[in-house]
N, C-alpha and C positions, 0 to 999 in steps of 0.2 A: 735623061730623067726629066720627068715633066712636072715644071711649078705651078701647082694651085696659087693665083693670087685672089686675093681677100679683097673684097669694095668696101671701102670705110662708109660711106654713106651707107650701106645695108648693116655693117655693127655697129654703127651710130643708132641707126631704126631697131634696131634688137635688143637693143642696150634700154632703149627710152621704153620698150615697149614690156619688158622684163620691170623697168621699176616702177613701170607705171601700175601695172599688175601687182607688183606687193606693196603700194602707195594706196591702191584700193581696198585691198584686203586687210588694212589692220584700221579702215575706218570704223570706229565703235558703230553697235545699233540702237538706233536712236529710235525703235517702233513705240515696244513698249512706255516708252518715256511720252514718245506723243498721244498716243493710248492713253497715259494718266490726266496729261494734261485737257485733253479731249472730256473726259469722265468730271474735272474739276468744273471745266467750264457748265457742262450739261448740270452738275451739282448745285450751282451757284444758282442756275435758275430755276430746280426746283425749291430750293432754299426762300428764293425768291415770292415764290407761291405759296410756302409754307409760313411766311411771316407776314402776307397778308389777310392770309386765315387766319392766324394768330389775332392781329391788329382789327379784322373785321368781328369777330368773336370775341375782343374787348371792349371796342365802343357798344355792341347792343347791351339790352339788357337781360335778356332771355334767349341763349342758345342751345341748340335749333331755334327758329321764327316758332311762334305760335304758330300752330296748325300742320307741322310738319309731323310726319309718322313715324314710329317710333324705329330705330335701326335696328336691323336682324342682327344678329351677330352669328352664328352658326354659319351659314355658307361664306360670307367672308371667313370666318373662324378656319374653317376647312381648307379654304385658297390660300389664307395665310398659312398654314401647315406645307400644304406643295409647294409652295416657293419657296418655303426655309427649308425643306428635305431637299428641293431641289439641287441648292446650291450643296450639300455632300456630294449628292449625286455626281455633279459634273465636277467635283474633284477629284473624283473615284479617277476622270478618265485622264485628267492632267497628272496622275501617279502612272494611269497603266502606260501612258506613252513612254512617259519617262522610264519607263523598265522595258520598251519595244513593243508590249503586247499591242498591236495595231487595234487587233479584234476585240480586245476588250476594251479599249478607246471608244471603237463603234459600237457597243451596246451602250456606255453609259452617256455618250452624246445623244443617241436614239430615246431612251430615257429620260431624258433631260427635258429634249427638242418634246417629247409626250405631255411630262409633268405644264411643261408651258405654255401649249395646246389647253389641257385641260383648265389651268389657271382662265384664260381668255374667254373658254365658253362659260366657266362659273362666274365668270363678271357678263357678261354680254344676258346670262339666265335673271341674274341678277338686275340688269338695268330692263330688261322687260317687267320683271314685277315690281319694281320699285312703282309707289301711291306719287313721285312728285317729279314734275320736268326739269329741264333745262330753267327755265324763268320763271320756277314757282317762289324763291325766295330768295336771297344769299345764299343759304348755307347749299342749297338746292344746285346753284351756279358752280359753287364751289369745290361742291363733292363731283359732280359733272370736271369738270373741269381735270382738276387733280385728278381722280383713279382716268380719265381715258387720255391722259399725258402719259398718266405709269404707264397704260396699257397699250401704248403706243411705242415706248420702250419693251415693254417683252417681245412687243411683236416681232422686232425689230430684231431681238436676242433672239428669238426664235428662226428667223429667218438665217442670222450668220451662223446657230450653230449647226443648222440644216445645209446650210453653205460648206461650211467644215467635212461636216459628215460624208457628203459626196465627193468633194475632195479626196478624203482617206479612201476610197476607191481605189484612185490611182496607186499602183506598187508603187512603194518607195517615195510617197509625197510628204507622210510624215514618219520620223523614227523618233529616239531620244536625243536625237542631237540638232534635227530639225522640227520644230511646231509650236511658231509662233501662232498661230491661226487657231491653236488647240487652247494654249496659253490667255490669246487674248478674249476670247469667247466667254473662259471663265472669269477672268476678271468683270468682265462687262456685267454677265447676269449676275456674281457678288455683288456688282451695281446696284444693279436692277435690285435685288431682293433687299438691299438695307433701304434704301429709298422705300420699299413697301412699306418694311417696317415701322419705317417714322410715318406714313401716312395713314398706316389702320391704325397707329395710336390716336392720331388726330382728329381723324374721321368716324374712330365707331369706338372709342375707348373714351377720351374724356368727355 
């Protein structure tokens, strides 16, 4: 009868290579977490901008500067509406995944990725008929300033959820049990649209 012997050095390597494996596997995920903390930071400096408009539009004494034209509010009015329906939109598709539907994930990120397109050429229509530059006055620097920070943040959204979208191409890249990338996209442009919100109050409301 013939004995199989066993090499302890290769169950010693199986053994380490087995716990090492379920040693990885119960590491928590730490994405979303640094996602928030990512979004706090970006927060803090628009914050940052928004308290010095604040602070410059208390020492004058007439805000706008004299001679400044008066602010439309209709086409902002309109962008702010797509951005705030936006953000349903791309909840729409952090539900569909969660229930499998892939396909309906990619209509409402398609959707989405449109609405924020379209937000971008109503600001860029908008900065071509705008009566005041870059260095026409304070408020002039600062309205410049602020919307093509935001605007530089959607674009930004715009690009990862287009990022995403081609992704879900690949079978089986996201389901309900895998889509961080679905998950984090939407949190961002929730970003993205409350930062709007405090900025068309500041800029074309008070």
């Amino acid at each position: 009868m013939q004995t199989q012997t066993v090499d302890p050095a290769k169950t010693e390597l199986n053994h380490h290579h087995v716990a090492s494996a379920g040693h990885h596997a119960e590491h928590p995920d730490h994405r979303i977490t640094g996602l928030f903390v990512f979004l706090i930071a970006e927060g803090m400096i628009f914050m940052g901008m928004f308290a010095a408009y604040l602070i410059f539009r208390s020492e004058l004494p007439v805000w706008p500067p004299p001679g400044t034209p008066e602010r439309e509010l209709l086409l902002p009015g309109v962008n702010t509406a797509i951005l705030i329906a936006s953000s349903f939109v791309i909840h729409n598709a952090d539900t569909a995944i969660k229930k499998n539907n892939v396909t309906a994930m990619r209509i409402w990120f398609a959707i989405t990725a449109l609405m924020g397109i379209v937000f971008l050429c109503g600001q860029a229509y908008e900065y071509y008929h705008l009566e005041f530059g870059l260095t026409t006055n304070l408020y002039a620097s600062a309205f410049y300033v602020l919307t093509g920070f935001h605007g530089l943040h959607v674009f930004i959204g715009v690009c990862a959820i287009l990022a995403v979208f081609l992704r879900s191409l690949k079978a089986g890249h996201y389901s309900s049990e895998s889509h961080f990338g679905i998950e984090a996209a939407e949190i961002y442009w929730h970003f993205v649209d409350v930062i709007w919100i405090i900025l068309f109050g500041l800029l074309y409301i008070l």
